[in-house]
mmCIF file of the N, C-alpha and C atoms, coordinates in Angstrom:
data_MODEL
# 
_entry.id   MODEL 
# 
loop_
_atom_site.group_PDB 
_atom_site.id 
_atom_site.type_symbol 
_atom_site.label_atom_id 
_atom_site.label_alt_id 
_atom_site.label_comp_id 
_atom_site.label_asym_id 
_atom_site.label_entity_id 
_atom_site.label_seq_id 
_atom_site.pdbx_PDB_ins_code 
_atom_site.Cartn_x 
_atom_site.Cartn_y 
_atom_site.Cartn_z 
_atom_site.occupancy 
_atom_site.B_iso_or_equiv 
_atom_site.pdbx_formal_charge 
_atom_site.auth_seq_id 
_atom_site.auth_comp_id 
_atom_site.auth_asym_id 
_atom_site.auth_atom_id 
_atom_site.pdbx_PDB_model_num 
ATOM 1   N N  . UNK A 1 1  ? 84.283  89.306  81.386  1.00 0.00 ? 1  UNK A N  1 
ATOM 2   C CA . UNK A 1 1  ? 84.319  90.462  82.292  1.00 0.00 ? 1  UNK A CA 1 
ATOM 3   C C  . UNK A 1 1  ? 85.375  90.267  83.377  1.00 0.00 ? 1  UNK A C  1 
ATOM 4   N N  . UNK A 1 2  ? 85.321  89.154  84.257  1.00 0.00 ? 2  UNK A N  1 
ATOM 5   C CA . UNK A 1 2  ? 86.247  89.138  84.973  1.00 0.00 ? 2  UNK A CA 1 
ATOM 6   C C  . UNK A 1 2  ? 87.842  88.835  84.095  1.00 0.00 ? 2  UNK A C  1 
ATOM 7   N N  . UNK A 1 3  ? 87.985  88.592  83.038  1.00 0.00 ? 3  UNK A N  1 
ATOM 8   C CA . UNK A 1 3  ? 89.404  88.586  82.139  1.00 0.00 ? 3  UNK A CA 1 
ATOM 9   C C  . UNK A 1 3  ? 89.878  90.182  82.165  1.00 0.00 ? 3  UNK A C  1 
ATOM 10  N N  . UNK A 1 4  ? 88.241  91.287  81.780  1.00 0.00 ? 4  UNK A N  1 
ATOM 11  C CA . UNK A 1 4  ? 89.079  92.451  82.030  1.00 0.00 ? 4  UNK A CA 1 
ATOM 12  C C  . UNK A 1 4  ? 89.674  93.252  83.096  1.00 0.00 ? 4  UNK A C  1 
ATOM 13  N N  . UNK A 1 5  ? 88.720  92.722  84.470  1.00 0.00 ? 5  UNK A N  1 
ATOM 14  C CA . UNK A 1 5  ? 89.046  93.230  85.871  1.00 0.00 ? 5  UNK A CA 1 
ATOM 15  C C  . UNK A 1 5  ? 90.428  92.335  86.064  1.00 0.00 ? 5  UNK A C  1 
ATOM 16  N N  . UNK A 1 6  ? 90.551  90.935  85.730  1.00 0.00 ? 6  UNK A N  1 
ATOM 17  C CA . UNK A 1 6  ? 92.326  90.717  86.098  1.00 0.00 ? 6  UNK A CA 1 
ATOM 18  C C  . UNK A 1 6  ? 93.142  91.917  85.396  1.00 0.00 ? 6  UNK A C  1 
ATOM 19  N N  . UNK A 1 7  ? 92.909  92.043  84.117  1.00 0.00 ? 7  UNK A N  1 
ATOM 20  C CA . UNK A 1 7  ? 93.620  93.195  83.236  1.00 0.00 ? 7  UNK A CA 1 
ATOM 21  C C  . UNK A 1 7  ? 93.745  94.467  84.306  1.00 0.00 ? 7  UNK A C  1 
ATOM 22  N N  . UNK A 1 8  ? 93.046  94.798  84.081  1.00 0.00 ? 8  UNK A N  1 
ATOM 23  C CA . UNK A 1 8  ? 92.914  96.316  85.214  1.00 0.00 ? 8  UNK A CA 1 
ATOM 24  C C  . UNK A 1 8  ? 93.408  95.987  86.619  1.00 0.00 ? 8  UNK A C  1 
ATOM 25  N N  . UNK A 1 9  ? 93.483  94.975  87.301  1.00 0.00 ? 9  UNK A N  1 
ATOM 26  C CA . UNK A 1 9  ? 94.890  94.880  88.645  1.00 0.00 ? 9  UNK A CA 1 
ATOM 27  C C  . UNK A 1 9  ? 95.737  94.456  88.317  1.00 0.00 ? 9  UNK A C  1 
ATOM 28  N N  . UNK A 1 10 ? 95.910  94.205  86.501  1.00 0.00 ? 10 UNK A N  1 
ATOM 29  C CA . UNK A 1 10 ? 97.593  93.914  86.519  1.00 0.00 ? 10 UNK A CA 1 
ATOM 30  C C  . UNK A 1 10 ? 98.143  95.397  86.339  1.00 0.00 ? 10 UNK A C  1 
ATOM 31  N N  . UNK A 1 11 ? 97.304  96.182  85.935  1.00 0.00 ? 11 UNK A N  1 
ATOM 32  C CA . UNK A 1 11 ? 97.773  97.673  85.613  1.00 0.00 ? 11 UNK A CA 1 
ATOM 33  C C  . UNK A 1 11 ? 97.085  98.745  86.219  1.00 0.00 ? 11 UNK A C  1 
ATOM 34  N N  . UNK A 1 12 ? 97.022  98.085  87.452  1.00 0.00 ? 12 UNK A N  1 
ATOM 35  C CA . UNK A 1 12 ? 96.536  99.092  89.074  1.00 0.00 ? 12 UNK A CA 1 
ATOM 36  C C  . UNK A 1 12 ? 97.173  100.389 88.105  1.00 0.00 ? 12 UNK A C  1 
ATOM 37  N N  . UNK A 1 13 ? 98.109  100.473 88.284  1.00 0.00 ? 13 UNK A N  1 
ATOM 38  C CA . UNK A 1 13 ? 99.118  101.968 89.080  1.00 0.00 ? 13 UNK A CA 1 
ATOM 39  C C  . UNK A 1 13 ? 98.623  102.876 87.748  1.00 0.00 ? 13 UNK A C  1 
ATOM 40  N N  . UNK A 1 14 ? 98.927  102.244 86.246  1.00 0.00 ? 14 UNK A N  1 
ATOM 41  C CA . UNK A 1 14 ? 98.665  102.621 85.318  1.00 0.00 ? 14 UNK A CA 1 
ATOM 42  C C  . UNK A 1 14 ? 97.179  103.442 85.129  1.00 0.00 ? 14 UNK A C  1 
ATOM 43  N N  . UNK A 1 15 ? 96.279  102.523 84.896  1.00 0.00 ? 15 UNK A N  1 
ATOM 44  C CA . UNK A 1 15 ? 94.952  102.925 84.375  1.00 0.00 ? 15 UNK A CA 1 
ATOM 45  C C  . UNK A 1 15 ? 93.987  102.293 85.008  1.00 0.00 ? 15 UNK A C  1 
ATOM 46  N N  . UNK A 1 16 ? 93.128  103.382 85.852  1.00 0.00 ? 16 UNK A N  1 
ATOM 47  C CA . UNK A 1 16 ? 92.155  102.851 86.752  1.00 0.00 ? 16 UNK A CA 1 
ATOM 48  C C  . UNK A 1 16 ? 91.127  102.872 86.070  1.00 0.00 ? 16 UNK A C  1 
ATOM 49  N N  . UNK A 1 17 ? 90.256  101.988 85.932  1.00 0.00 ? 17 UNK A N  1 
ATOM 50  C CA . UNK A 1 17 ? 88.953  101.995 85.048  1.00 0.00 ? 17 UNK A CA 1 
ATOM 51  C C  . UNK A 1 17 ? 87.893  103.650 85.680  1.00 0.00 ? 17 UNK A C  1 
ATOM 52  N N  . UNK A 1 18 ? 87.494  104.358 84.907  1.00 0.00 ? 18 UNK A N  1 
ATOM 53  C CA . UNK A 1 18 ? 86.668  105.447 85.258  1.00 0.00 ? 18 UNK A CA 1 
ATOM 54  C C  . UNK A 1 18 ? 84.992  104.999 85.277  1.00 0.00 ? 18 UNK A C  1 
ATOM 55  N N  . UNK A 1 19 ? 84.483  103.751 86.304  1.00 0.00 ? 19 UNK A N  1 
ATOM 56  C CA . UNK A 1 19 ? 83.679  103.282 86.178  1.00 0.00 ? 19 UNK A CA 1 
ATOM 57  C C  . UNK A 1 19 ? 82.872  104.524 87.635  1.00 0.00 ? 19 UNK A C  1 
ATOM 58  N N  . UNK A 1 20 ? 81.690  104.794 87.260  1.00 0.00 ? 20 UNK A N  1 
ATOM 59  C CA . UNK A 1 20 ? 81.043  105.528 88.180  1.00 0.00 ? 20 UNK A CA 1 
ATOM 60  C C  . UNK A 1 20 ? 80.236  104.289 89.289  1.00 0.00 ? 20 UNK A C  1 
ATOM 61  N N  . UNK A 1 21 ? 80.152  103.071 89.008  1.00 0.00 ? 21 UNK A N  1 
ATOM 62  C CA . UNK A 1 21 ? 80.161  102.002 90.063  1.00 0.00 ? 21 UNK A CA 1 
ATOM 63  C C  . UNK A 1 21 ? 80.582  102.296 91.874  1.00 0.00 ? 21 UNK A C  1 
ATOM 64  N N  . UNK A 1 22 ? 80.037  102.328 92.548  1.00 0.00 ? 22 UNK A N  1 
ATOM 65  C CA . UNK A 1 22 ? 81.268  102.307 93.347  1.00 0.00 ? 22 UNK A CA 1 
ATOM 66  C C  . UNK A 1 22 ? 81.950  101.020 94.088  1.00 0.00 ? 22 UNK A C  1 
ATOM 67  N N  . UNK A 1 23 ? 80.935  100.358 93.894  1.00 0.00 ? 23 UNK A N  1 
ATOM 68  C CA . UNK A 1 23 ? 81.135  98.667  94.156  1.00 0.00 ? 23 UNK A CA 1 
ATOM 69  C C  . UNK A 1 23 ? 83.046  98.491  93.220  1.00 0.00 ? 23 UNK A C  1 
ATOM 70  N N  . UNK A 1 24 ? 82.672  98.994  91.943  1.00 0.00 ? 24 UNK A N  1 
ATOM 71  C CA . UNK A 1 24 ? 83.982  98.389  91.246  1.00 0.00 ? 24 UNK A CA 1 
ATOM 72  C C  . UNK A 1 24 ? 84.983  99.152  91.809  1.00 0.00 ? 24 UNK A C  1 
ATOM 73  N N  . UNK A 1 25 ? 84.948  100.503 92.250  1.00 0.00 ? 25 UNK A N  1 
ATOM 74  C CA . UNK A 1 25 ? 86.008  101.527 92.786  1.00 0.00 ? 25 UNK A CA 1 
ATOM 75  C C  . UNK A 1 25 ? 86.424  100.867 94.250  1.00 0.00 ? 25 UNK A C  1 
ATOM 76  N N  . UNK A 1 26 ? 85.531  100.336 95.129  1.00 0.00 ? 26 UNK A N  1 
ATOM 77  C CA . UNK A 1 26 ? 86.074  99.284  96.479  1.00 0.00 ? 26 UNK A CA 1 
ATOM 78  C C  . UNK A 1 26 ? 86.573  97.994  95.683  1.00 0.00 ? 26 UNK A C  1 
ATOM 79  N N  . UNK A 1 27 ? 86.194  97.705  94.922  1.00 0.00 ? 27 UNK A N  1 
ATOM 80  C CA . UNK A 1 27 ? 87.386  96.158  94.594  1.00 0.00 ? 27 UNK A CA 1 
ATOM 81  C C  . UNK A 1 27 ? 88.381  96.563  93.976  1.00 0.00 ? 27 UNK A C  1 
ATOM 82  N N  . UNK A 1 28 ? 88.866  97.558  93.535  1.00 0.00 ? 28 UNK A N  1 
ATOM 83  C CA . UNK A 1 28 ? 90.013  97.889  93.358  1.00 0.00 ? 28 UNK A CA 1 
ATOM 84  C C  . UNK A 1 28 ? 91.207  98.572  94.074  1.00 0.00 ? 28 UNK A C  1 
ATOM 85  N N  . UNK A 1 29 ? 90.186  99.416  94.930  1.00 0.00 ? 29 UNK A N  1 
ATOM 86  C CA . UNK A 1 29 ? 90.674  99.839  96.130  1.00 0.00 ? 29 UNK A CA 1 
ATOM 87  C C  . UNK A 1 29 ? 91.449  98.869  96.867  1.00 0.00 ? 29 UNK A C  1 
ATOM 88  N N  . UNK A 1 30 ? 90.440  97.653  97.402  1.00 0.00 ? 30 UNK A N  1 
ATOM 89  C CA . UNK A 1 30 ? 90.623  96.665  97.782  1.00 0.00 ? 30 UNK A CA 1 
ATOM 90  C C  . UNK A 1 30 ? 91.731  95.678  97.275  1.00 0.00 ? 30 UNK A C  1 
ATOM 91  N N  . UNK A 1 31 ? 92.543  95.791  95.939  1.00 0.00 ? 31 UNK A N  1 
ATOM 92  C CA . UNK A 1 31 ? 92.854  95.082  95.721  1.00 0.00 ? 31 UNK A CA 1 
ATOM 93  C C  . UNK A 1 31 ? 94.466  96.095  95.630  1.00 0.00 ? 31 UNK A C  1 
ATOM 94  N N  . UNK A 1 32 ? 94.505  97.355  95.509  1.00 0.00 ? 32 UNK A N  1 
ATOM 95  C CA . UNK A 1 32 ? 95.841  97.983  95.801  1.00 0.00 ? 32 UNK A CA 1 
ATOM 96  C C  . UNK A 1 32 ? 96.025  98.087  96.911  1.00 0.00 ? 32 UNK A C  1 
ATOM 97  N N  . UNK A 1 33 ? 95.241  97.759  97.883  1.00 0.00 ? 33 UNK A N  1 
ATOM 98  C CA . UNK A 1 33 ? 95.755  97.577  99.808  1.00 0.00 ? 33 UNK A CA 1 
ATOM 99  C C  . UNK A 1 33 ? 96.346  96.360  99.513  1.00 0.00 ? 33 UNK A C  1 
ATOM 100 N N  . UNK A 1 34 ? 95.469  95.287  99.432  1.00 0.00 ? 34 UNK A N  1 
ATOM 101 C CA . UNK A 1 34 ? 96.112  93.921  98.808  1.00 0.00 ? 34 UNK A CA 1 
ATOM 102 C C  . UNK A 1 34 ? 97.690  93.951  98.495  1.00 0.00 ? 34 UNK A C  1 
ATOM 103 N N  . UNK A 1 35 ? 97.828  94.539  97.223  1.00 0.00 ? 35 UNK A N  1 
ATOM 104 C CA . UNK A 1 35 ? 99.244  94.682  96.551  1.00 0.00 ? 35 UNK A CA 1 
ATOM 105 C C  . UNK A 1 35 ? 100.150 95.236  97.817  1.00 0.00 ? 35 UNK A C  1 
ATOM 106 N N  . UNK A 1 36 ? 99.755  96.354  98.099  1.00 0.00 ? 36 UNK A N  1 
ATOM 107 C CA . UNK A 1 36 ? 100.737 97.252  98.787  1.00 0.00 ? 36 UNK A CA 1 
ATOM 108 C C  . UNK A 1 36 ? 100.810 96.705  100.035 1.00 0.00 ? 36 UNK A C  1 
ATOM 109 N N  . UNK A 1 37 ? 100.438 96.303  100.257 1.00 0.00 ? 37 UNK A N  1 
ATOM 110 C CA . UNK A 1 37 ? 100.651 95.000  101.803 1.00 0.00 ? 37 UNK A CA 1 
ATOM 111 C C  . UNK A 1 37 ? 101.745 93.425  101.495 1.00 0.00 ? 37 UNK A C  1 
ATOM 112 N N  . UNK A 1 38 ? 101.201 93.120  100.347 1.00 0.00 ? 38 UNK A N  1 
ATOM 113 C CA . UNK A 1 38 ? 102.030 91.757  100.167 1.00 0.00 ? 38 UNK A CA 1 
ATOM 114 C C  . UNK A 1 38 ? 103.500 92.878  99.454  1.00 0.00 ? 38 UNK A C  1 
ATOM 115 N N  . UNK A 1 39 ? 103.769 93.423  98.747  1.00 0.00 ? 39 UNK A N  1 
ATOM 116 C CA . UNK A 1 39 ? 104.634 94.355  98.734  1.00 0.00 ? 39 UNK A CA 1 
ATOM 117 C C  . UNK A 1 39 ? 105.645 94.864  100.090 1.00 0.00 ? 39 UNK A C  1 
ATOM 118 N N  . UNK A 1 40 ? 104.917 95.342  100.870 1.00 0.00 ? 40 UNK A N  1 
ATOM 119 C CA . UNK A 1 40 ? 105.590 95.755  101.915 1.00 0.00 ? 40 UNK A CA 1 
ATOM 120 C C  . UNK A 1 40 ? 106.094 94.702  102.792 1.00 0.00 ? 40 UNK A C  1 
ATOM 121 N N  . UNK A 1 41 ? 105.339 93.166  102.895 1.00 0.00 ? 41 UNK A N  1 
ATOM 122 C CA . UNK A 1 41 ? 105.617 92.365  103.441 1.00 0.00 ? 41 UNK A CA 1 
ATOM 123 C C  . UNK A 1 41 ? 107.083 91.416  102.855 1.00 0.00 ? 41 UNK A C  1 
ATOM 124 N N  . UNK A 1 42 ? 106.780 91.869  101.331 1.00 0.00 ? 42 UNK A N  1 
ATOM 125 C CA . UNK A 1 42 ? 108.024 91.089  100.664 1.00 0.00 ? 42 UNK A CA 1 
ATOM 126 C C  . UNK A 1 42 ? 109.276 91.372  100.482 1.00 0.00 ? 42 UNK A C  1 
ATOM 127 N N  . UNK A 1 43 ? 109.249 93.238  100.681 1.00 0.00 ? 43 UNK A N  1 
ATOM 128 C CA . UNK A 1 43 ? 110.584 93.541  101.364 1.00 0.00 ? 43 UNK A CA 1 
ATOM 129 C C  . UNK A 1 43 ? 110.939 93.717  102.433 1.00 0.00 ? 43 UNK A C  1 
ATOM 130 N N  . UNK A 1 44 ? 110.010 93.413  102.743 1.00 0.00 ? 44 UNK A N  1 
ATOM 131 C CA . UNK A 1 44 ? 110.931 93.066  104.568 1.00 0.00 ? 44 UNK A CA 1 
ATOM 132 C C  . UNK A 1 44 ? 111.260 92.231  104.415 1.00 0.00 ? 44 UNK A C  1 
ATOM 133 N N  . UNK A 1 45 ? 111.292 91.008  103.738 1.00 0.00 ? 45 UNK A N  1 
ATOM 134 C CA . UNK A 1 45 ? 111.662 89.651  104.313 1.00 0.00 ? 45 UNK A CA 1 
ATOM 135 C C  . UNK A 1 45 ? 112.631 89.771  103.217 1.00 0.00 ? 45 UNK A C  1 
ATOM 136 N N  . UNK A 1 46 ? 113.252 90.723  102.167 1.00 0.00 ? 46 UNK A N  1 
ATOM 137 C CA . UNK A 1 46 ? 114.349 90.750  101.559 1.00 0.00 ? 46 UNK A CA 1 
ATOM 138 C C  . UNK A 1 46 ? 115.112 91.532  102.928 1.00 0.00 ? 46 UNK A C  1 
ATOM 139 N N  . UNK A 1 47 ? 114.527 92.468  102.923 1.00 0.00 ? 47 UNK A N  1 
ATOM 140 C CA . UNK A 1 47 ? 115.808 93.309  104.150 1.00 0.00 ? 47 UNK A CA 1 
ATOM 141 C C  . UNK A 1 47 ? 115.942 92.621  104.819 1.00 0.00 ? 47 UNK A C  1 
ATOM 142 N N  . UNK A 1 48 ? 115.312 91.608  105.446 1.00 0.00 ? 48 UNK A N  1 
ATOM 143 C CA . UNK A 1 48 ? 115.906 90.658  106.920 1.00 0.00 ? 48 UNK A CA 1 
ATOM 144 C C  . UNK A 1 48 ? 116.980 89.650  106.148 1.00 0.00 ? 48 UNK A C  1 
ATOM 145 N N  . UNK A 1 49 ? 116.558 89.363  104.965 1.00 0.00 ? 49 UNK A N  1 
ATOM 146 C CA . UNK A 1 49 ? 117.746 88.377  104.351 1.00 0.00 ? 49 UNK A CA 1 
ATOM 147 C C  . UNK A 1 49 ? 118.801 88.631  104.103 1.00 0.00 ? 49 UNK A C  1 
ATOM 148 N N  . UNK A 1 50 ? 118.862 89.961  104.216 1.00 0.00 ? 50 UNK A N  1 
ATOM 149 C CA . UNK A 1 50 ? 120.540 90.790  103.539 1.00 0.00 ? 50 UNK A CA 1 
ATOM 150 C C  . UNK A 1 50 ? 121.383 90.026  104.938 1.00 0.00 ? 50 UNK A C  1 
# 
């Protein structure tokens, strides 16, 4: 189970599991703030390197 939840945040953007859970809908939630934070953090520190 957790082999398929890594699966499903490697393919956030793609295909969100349609689980009526809502526990699983906050850890995923949770885990595209995640992305989109270390994301935003990692181009900044390309733009400061230019």
């Amino acid at each position: 189970q957790s082999t398929e939840k890594k699966f499903f945040f490697k393919m956030l953007g793609c295909c969100i599991p349609r689980d009526p859970s809502k526990q699983t809908n906050k850890m995923i939630n949770e885990a595209l703030e995640r992305e989109r934070k270390e994301l935003n953090s990692e181009s900044k520190l390309l733009l400061l390197g230019k």
